[in-house]
C-alpha positions in Angstrom: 0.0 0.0 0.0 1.1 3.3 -1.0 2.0 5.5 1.7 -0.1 8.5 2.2 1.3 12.1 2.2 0.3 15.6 2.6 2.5 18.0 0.4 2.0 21.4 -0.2 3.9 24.2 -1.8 4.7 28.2 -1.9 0.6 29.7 -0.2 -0.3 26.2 0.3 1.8 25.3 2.2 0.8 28.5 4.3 -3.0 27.9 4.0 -2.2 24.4 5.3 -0.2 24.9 8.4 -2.1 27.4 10.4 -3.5 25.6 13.4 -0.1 24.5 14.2 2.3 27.1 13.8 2.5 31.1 14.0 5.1 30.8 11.3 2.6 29.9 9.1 3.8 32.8 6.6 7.0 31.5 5.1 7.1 30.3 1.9 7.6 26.8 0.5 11.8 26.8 -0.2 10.8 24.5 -3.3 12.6 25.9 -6.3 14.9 25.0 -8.9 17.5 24.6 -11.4 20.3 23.1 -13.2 23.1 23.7 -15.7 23.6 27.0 -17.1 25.6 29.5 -14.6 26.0 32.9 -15.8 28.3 35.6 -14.1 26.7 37.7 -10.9 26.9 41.2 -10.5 26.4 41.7 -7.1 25.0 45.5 -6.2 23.3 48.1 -4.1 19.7 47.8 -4.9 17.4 50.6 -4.2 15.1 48.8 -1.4 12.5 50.3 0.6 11.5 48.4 3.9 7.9 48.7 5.6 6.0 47.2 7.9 1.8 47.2 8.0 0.6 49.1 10.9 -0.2 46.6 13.8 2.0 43.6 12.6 3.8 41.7 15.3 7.7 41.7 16.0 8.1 38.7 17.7 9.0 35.2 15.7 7.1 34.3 13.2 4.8 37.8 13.2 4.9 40.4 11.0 4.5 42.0 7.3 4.3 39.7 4.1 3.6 41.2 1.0 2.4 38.9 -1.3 2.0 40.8 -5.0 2.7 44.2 -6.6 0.2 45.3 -9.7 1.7 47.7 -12.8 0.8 50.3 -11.2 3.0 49.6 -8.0 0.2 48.6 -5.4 1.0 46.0 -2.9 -1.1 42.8 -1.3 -0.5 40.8 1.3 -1.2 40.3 4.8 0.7 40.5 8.4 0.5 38.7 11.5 -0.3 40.7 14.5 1.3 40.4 18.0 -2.1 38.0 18.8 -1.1 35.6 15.9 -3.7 37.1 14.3 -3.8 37.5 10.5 -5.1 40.7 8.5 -4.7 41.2 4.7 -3.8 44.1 4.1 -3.2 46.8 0.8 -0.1 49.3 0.2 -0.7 51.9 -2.5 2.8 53.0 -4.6 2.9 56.4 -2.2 3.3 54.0 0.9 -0.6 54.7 2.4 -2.3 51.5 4.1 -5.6 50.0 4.0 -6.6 46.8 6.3 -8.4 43.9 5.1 -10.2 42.3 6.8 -13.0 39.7 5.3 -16.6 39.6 6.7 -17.0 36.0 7.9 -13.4 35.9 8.9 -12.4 34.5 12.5 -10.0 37.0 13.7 -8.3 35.1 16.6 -4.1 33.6 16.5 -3.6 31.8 13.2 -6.8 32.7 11.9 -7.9 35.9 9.7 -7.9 37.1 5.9 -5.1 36.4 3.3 -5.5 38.7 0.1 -3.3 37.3 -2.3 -3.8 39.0 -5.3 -4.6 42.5 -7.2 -6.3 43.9 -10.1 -6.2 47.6 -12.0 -9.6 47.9 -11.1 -9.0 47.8 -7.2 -10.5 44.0 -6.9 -8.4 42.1 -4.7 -8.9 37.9 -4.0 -7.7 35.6 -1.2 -9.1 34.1 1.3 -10.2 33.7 4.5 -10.1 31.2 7.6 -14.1 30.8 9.5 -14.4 29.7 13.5 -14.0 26.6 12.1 -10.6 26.8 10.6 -12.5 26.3 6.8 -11.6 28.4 4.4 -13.8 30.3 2.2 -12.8 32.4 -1.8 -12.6 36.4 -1.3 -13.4 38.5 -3.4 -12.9 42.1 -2.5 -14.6 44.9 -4.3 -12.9 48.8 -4.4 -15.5 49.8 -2.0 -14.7 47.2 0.9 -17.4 44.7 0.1 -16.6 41.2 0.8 -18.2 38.7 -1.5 -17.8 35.0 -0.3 -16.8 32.4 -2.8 -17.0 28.7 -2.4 -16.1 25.6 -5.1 -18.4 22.9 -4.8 -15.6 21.0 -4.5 -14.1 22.3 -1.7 -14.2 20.2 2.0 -15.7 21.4 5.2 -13.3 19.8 7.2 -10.9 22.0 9.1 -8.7 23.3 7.0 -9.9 22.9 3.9 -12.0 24.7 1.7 -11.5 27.5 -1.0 -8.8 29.6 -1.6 -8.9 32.4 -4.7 -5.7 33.1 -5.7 -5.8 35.5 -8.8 -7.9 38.2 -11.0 -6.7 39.5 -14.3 -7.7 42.3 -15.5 -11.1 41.0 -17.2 -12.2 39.8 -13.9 -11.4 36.3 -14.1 -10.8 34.5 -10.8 -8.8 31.7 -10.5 -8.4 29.5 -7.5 -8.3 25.9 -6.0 -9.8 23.7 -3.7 -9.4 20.6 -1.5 -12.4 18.1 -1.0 -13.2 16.3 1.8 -10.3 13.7 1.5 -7.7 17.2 1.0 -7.3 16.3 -2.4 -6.7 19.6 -4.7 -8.8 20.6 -7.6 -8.3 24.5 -10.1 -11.0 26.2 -10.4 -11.3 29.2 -13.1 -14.8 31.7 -12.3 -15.6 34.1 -15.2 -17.0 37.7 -14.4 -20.8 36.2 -15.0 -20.3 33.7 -12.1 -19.7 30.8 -14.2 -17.4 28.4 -13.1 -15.0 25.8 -15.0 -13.2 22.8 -13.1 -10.0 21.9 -13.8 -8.2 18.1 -12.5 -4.9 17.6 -14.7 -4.5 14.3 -16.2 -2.0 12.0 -13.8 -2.7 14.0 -10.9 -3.1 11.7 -7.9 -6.3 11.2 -5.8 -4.5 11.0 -2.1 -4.5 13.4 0.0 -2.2 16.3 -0.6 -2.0 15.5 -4.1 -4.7 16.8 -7.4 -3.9 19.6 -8.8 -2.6 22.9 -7.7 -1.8 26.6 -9.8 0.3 29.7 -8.2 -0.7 33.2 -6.7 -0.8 36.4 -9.0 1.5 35.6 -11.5 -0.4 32.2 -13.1 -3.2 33.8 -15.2 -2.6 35.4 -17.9 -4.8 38.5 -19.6 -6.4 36.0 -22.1 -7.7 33.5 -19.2 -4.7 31.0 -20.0 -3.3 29.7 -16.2 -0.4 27.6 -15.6 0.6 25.0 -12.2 1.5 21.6 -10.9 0.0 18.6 -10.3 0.7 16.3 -7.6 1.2 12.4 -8.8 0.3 9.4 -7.0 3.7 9.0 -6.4 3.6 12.8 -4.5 5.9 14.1 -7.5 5.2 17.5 -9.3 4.8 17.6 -13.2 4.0 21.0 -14.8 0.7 21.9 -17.1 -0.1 25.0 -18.8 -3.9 25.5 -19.8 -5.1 27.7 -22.4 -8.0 29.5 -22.1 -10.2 27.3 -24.4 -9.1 24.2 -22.6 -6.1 22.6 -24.5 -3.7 21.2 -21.5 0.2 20.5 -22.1 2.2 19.1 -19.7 5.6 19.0 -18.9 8.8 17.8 -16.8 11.9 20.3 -16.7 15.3 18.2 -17.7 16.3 16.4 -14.7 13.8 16.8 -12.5 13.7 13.9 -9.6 11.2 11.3 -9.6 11.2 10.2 -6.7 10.3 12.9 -3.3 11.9 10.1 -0.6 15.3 11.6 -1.3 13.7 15.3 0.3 12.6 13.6 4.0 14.3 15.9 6.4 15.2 18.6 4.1 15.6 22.1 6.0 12.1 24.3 5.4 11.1 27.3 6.9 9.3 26.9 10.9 5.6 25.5 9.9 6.3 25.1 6.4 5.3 21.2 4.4 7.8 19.1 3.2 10.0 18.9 -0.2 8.5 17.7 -3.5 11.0 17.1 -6.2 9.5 17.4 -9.3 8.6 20.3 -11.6 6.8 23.5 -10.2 5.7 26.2 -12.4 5.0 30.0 -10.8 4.6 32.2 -12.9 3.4 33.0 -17.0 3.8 36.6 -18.4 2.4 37.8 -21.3 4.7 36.5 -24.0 4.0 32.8 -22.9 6.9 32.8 -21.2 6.8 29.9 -17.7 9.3 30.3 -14.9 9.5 28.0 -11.7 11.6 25.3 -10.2 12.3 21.8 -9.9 13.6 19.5 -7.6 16.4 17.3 -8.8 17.5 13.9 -7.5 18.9 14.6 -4.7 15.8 17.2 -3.7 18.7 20.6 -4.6 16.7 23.1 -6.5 17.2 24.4 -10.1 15.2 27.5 -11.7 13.6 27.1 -15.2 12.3 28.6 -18.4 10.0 27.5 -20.4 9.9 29.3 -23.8 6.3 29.5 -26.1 7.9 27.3 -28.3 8.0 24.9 -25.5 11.7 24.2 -25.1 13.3 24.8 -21.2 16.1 26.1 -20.5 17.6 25.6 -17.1 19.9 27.8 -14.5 21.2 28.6 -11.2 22.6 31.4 -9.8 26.1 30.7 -8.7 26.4 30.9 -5.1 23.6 28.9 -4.7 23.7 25.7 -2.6 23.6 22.2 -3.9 22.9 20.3 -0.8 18.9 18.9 0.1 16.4 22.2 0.2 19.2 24.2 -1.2 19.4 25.9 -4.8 17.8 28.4 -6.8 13.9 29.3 -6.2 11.4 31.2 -9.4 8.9 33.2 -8.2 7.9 35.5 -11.2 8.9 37.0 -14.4 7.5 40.5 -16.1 6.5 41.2 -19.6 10.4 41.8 -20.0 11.4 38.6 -19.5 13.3 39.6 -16.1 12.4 36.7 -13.7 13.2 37.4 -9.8 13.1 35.1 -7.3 15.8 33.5 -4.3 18.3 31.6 -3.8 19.2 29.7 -1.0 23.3 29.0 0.3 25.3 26.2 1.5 24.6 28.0 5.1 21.0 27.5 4.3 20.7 31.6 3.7 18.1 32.8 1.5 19.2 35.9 -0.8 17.1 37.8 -3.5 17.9 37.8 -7.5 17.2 39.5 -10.5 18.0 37.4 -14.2 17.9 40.1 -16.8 16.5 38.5 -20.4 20.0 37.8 -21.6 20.9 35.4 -18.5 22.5 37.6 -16.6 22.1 38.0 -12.8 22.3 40.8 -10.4 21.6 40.2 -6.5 20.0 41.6 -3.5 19.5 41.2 -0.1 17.1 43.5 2.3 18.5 45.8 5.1 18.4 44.0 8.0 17.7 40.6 6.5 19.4 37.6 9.1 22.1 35.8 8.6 21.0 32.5 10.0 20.0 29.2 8.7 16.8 29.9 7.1 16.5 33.8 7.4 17.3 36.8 4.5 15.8 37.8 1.6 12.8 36.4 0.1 11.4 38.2 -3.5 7.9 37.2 -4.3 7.0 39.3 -7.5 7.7 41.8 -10.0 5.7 44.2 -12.1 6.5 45.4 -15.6 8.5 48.2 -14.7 10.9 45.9 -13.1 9.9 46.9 -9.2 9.9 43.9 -6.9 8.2 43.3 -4.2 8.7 40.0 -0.6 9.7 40.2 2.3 12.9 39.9 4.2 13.4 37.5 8.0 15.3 39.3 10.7 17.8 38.1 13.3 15.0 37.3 15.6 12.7 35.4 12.7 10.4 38.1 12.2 9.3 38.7 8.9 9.0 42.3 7.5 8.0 43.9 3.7 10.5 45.6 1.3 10.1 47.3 -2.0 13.1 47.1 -4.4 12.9 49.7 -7.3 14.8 49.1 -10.3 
């Protein structure tokens, strides 16, 4: 008999460790990838650090922006000093607005996580009920909150819906996880009208189905791209265009085989490793980046060109050891993909790769030093701004801005 496991990744991961830890925030240090290594220029960024008003200072509180828009608005959330959890919106002159969902449960490791951001003012995320289910937001410029649900999705705690993007014609994508915590992609038009997705091969234990990024996997035209989880708990990519016609693929040497990650180093209250491949983010010109986990679960960043062919990388420095390497979190219309890379001291620190392959990096003021602390991107927009948060000396987490 198969053995049954729960893997999640990147805001699942988050969702899915709540009730037991008020580190809940940091991301999944799933990433990628292999071969070609390019010169770094390391340099002085222009970097902006901020906090929300009210997040917490003490380990595993604080400020985690989550995506910036074109026209430089931040989303995210931030963990109070109560462990309680409020989304939260930064407008590109530094003003704040809370969010916090009717319906929510504001109490520790409970609350509202807006996740992503429209032109319009429309933010999506979620939200976490009294009885740790969550529930689709959608967030209207005026402050309404309009519930949204999957028929899929479990009422079990902690599961439920979670709304992860809007483009810019109002289309909402999200996923769910049934009453078994098995993940299904959802895509909800403007109308209302709702189309499941389940990618071929994905498993049907729990912690596997299918699963698609925040903010940067939908594309203008409706098109979304993700992972899917095996029955083997192994990651394979798909990209799905908007009338329906699925292609899936596995980045060159990509591991098979997620044993080889048991007891590799995550953030505090973050799921296990998944080698396999995880796409993150599509930008306008058809353009996929993400990660993969090789054989010996070290991480290797990818692109996938429209053409379909991938070509792999790492940023030197980068570690080579289990839950080390290079992590892809987005790439703009310019082809300028930012994401993290974590050390052979187990050290995260931010990256830019230009179109051309070459890389400049980064780290926060005041980003630690120790073994799973510094700088973690999440995002950039077209004009090359990008936006994550940093971990401090004393594991709280805390926002920064980096203009190009």
């Amino acid at each position: 008999m198969k053995k049954r496991m729960s893997f999640n990744f990147g805001l699942t991961a988050c969702f899915r460790v709540l009730r037991s830890s008020a580190a809940w925030m940091t991301r999944c240090l799933a990433v990628c990838m292999l071969g070609l290594i390019v010169p770094v220029h390391a340099q002085k960024p222009a970097i902006i650090t901020f906090d929300a008003p009210g997040a917490g200072t003490d380990a595993g509180q604080g400020t985690n922006p989550w995506a910036i828009t074109p026209q430089g608005a931040i989303i995210g959330w931030y963990v109070d000093g109560d462990n309680a959890i409020h989304g939260f919106m930064r407008t590109h002159q530094g003003a704040f607005t809370r969010i916090d969902a009717s319906g929510a449960d504001i109490d520790a490791s409970n609350g509202t996580f807006p996740t992503a951001l429209n032109a319009e003012g429309v933010s999506v995320g979620a939200y976490l009920d009294a009885a740790f289910v969550f529930h689709g937001l959608l967030r209207t410029p005026d402050g309404k909150s309009i519930r949204i649900d999957d028929p899929y999705a479990g009422t079990n705690p902690g599961t439920g819906t979670r709304v992860v993007d809007i483009n810019a014609a109002g289309t909402i994508t999200g996923w769910s996880d049934d009453a078994d915590n098995v993940n299904h992609v959802f895509l909800r038009d403007v109308h209302g009208g709702t189309t499941e997705f389940y990618a071929p091969g994905a498993g049907t234990d729990a912690g596997q189905g299918t699963y698609m990024p925040t903010f940067y996997g939908l594309d203008a035209a409706g098109a979304i791209i993700g992972w899917y989880v095996d029955a083997d708990n192994v990651m394979h990519g798909y990209l799905r265009l908007a009338r329906g016609t699925v292609t899936e693929f596995d980045a060159p040497g990509a591991g098979v085989d997620s044993s080889v990650c048991e007891g590799a180093p995550v953030p505090p209250g973050s799921a296990p490793l998944l080698t396999g491949t995880q796409p993150l983010s599509l930008n306008p010109e058809g353009v996929v980046v993400g990660q993969y986990g090789d054989v010996n679960c070290a991480f290797h960043g990818f692109l996938r060109g429209e053409d379909g062919r991938i070509t792999r990388f790492d940023v030197s420095g980068a570690g080579t050891s289990k839950g080390q390497g290079t992590f892809v979190l987005s790439n703009n219309p310019a082809g300028k993909i930012t994401g993290y890379y974590v050390d052979g001291s187990n050290v995260a620190h931010g990256f830019v790769r230009s179109k051309d392959g070459e890389f400049t990096t980064f780290d926060a003021p005041g980003a630690g030093t120790g073994t799973l602390q510094g700088t973690f991107p999440f995002g950039n927009n077209p004009a090359g701004a990008i936006v994550g948060n940093y971990v401090d000396a004393s594991g709280a987490f805390h926002g920064f801005l980096r203009n190009p």
